[in-house]
RODO-2510 file (C-alpha; in nm, 4 decimals, decimal comma):
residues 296
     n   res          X          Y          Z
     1     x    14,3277     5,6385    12,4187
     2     x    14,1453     5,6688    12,0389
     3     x    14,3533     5,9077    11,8529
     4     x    14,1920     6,1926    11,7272
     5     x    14,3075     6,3190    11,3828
     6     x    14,1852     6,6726    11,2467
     7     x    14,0943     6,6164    10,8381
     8     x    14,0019     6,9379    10,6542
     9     x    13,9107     7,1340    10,9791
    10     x    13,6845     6,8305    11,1523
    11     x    13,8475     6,6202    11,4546
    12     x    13,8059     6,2219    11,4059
    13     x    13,8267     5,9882    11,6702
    14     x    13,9667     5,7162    11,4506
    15     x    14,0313     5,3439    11,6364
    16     x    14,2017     5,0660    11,6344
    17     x    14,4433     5,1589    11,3819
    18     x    14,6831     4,8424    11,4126
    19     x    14,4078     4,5866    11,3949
    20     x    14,4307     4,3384    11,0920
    21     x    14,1239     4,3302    10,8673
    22     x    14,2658     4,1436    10,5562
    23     x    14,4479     3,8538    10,7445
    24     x    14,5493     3,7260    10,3772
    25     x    14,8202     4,0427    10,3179
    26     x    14,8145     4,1624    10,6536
    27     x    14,6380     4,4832    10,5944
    28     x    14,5604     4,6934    10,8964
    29     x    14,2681     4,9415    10,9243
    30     x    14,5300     5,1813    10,9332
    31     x    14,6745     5,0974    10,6209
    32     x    14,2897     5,0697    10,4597
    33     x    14,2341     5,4931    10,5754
    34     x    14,5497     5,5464    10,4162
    35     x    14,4493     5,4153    10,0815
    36     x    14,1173     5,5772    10,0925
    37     x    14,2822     5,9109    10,1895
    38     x    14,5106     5,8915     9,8977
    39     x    14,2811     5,7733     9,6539
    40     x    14,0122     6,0266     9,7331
    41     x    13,9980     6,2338     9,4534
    42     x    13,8977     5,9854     9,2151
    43     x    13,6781     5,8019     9,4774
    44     x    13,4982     6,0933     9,5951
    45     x    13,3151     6,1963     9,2861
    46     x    13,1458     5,8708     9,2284
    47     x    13,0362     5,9128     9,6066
    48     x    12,8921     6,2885     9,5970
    49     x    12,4837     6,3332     9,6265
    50     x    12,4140     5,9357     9,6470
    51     x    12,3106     5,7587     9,9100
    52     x    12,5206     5,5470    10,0230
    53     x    12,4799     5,1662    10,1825
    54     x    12,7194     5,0096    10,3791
    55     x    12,8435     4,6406    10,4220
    56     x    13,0642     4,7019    10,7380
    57     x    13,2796     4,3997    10,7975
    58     x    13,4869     4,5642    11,1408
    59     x    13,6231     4,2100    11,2311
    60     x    13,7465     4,1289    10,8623
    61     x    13,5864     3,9196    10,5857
    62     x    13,5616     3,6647    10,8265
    63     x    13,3763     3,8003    11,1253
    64     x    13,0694     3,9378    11,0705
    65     x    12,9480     4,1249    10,8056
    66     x    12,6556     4,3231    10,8006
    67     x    12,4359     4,5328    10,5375
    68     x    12,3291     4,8532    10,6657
    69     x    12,1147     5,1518    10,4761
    70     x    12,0467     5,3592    10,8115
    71     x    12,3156     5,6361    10,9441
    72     x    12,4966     5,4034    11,1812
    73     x    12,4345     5,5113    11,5631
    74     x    12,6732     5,8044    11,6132
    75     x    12,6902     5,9395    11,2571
    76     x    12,8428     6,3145    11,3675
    77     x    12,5615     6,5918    11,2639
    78     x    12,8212     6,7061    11,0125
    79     x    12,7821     6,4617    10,7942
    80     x    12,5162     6,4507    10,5273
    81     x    12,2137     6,2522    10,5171
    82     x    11,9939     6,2631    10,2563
    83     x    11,5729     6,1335    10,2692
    84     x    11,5349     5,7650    10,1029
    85     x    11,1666     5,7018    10,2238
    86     x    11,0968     5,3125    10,2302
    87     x    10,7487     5,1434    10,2263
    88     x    10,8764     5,0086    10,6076
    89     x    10,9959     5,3487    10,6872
    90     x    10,8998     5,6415    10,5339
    91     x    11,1267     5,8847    10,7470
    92     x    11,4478     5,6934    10,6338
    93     x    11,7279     5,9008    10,5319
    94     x    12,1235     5,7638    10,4250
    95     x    12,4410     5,8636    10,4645
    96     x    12,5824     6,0827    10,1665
    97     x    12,9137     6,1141    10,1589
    98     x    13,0715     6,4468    10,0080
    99     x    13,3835     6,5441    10,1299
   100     x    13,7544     6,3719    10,2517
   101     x    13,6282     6,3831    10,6185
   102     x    13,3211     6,2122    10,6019
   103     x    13,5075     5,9529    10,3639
   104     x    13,7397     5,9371    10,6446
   105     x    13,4990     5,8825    10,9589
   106     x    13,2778     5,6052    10,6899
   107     x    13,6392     5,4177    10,6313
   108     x    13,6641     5,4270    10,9967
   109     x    13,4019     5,2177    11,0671
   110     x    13,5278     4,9583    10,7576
   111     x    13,2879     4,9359    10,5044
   112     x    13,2295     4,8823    10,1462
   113     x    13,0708     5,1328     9,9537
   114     x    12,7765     5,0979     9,7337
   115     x    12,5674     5,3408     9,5881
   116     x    12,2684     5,3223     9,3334
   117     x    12,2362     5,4740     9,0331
   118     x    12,0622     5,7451     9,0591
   119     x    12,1205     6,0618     9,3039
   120     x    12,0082     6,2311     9,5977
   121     x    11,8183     6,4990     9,4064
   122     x    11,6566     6,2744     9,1933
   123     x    11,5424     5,9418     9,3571
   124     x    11,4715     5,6666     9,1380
   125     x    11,5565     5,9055     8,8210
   126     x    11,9336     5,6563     8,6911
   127     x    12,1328     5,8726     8,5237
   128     x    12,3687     5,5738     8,4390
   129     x    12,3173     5,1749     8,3447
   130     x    12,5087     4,8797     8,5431
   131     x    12,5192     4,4981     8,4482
   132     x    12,6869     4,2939     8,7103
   133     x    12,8964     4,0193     8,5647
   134     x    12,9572     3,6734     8,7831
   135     x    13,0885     3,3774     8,6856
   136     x    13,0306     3,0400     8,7816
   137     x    13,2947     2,8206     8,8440
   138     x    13,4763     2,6975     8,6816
   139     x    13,3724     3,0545     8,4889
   140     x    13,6124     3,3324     8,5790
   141     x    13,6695     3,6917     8,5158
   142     x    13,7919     3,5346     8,1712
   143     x    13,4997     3,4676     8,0760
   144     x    13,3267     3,7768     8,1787
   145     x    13,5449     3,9751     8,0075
   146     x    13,4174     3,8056     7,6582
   147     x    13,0957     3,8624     7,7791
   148     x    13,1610     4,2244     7,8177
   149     x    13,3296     4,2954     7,4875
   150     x    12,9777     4,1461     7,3226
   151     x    12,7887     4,3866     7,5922
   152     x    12,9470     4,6793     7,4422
   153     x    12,9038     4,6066     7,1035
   154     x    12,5328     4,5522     7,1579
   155     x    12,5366     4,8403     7,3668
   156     x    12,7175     5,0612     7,1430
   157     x    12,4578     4,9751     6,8305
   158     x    12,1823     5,1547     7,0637
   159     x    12,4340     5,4721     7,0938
   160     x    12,5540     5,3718     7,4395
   161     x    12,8743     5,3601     7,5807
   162     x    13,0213     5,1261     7,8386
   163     x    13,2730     5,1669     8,1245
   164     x    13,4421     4,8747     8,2715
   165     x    13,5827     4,8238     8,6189
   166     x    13,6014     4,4593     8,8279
   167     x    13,3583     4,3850     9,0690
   168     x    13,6587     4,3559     9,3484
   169     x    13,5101     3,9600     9,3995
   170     x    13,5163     3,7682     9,0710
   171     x    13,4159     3,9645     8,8005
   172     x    13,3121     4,2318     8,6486
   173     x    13,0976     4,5555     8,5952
   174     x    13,0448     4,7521     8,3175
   175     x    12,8568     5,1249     8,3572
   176     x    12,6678     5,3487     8,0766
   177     x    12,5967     5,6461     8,1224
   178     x    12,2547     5,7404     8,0186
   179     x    11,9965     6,0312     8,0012
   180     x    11,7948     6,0969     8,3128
   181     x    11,5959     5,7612     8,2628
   182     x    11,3247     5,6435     8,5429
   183     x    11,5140     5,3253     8,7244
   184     x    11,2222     5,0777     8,5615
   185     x    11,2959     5,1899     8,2137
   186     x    11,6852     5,1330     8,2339
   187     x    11,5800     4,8179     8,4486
   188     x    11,3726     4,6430     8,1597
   189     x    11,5921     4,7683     7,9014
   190     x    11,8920     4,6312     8,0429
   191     x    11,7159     4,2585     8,1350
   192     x    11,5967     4,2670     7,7739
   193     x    11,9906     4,3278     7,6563
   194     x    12,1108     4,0455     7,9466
   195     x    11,7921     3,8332     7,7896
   196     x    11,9395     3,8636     7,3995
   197     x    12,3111     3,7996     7,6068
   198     x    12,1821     3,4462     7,6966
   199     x    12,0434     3,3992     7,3404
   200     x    12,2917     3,4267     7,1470
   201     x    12,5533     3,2631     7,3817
   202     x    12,3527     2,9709     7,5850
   203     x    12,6795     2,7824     7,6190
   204     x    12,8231     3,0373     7,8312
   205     x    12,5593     3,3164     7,9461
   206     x    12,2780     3,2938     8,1595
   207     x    12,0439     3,6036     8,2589
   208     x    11,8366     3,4151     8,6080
   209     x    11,9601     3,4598     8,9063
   210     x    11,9061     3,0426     9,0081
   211     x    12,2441     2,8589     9,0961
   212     x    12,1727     2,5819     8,9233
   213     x    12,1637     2,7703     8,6129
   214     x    12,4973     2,9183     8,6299
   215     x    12,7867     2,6856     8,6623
   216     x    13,0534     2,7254     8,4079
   217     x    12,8480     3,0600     8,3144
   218     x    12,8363     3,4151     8,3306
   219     x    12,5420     3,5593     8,5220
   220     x    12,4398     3,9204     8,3825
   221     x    12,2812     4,0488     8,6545
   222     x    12,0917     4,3524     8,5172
   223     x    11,8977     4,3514     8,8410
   224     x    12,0683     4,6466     9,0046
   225     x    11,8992     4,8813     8,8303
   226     x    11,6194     4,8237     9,0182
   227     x    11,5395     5,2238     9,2309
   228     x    11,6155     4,9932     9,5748
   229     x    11,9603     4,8154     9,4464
   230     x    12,2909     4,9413     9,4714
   231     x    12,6403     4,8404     9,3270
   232     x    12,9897     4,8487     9,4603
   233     x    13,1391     5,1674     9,4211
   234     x    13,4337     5,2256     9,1565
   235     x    13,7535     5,2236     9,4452
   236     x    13,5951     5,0486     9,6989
   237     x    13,7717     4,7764     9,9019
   238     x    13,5735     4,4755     9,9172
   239     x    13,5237     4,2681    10,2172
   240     x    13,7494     3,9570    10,1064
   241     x    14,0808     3,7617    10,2575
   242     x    14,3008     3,9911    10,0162
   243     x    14,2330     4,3939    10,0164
   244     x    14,1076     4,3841     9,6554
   245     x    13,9643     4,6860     9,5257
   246     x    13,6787     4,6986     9,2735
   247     x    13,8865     4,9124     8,9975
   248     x    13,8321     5,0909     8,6399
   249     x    14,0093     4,9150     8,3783
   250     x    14,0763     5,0248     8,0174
   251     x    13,9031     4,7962     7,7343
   252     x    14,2465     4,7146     7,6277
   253     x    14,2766     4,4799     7,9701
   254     x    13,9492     4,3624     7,9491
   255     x    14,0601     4,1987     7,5738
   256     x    14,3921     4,1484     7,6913
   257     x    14,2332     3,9323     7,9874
   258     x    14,3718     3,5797     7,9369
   259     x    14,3645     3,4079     8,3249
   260     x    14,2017     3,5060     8,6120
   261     x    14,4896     3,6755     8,8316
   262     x    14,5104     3,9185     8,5506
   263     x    14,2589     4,1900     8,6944
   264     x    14,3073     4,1285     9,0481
   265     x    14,4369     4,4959     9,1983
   266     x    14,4763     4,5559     9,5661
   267     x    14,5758     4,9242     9,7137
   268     x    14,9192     4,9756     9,6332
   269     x    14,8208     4,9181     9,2669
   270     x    14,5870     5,2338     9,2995
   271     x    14,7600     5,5229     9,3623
   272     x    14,9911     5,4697     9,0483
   273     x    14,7206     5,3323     8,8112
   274     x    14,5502     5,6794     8,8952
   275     x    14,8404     5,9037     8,8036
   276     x    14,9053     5,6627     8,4667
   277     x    14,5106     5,6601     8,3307
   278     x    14,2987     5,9476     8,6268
   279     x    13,9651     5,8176     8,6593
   280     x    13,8866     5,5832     8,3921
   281     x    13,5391     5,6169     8,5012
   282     x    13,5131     6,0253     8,4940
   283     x    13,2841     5,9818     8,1912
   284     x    12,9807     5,8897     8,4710
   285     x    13,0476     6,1929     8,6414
   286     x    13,0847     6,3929     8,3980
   287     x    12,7806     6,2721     8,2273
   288     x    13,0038     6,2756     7,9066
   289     x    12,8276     6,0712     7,6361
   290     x    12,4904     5,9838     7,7883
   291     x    12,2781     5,8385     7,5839
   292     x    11,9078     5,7785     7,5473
   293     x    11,7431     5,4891     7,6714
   294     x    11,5552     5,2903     7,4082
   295     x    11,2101     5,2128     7,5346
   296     x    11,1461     4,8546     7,5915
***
């Protein structure tokens, strides 16, 4: 029999709660609603009044995995959905999740979150900036990390201030905050910053997507600021052997960075990191700092 657990008033079937999702640390989808439950509070904030998309992974990292922008079949009425029209459906609406029981009934089904960067109320309006930073091997999160230290110094000479957290894979994200900016402004503005990246640093940057450019690089992928793209979420667990969680991380450990194990955090590390720093990434939320866009 599914047990059925009441959160904040509203009864959840939730299943399969001894199941092993990470085989690499034995992490059960029990264990992964427990971290999400107790990190909530800093997770739910960077959730509220954005659509989310899911990559559900239900079998683990290495059954399959699949991307998924629709309400899943079953989605209780009580949880929010929010209109995202689409050229192949105009109707379409996603899940938006605003509260500890619809975070719950989400984890349930084991996903990753990812959200874009702009809300709900104002589609295709970003009210904050995100480059993507991947290395090639034998690039690592090393590498990245110098990468991001020049990205917000460049940044920071246009009045805009960036927010670090890993990617939960391999490397690294950094967030701005920025005026209420339409998504193709912030878009060409932030290839034209990933463009003057590469410049400057050909030995070790590279701003095109094409493998064969980025061995022994770091990829700035500015492309997710594109209206239709969407980023891990700050907290998330990622879809990996290991439960790693795509975290906030103070500048500080981003220069202290010196080998690639050094930013690695999986759940345990969470609930104390929170209590030592809160949200590193409150800033977004609160919209505290945003600066203007320069046109491109």
């Amino acid at each position: 029999m599914t047990p059925i657990t009441e959160v904040e008033g509203r009864r959840l079937p939730l299943s399969n709660l001894d199941k092993v999702i990470h085989p690499a640390t034995g992490t059960t989808k029990g264990e992964i609603l427990h971290y999400y439950a107790t990190v909530a509070e800093a997770l739910l904030p960077h959730l509220r009044d954005r659509p989310l998309s899911f990559l559900r992974y239900p079998d683990g990292p290495d059954g399959q995995l699949f991307f998924t922008k629709n309400p899943p079949p079953g989605t209780p009425d009580w949880v929010r959905t929010a209109p995202v029209p689409r050229t192949e459906d105009p109707g379409a609406r996603q899940v938006v999740v605003e509260d500890l029981p619809s975070l719950m009934w989400a984890a349930n089904l084991v996903v990753e979150f990812h959200t874009p960067q702009w809300r709900a109320r104002e589609p295709a309006v970003a009210d904050r900036m995100v480059f993507d930073l991947d290395p090639g091997a034998p690039a690592t999160v090393v590498e990245c990390c110098r990468v991001a230290l020049w990205l917000r110094e460049r940044l920071a000479r246009d009045g805009l201030t960036a927010y670090a957290k890993t990617s939960g894979a391999k490397g690294l994200h950094l967030y701005v905050p920025v005026e209420p900016t339409p998504s193709e402004t912030v878009s060409a503005y932030a290839r034209r910053l990933a463009v003057e990246a590469e410049a400057e640093h050909p030995r070790h940057v590279v701003h095109r997507m094409a493998k064969a450019l980025r061995p022994g690089k770091v990829f700035v992928d500015h492309s997710q600021n594109a209206a239709a793209k969407t980023t891990a979420a700050p907290y998330t667990l990622r879809a990996r052997p290991a439960p790693t969680v795509s975290t906030p991380v103070t500048w500080e450990e981003v220069e202290a960075c010196g080998e690639p194990g050094a930013l690695v955090f999986l759940p345990d590390d969470l609930p104390p990191r929170v209590r030592r720093y809160g949200d590193l990434l409150r800033p977004l939320v609160d919209h505290v700092g945003a600066g203007s866009v320069p046109e491109p």
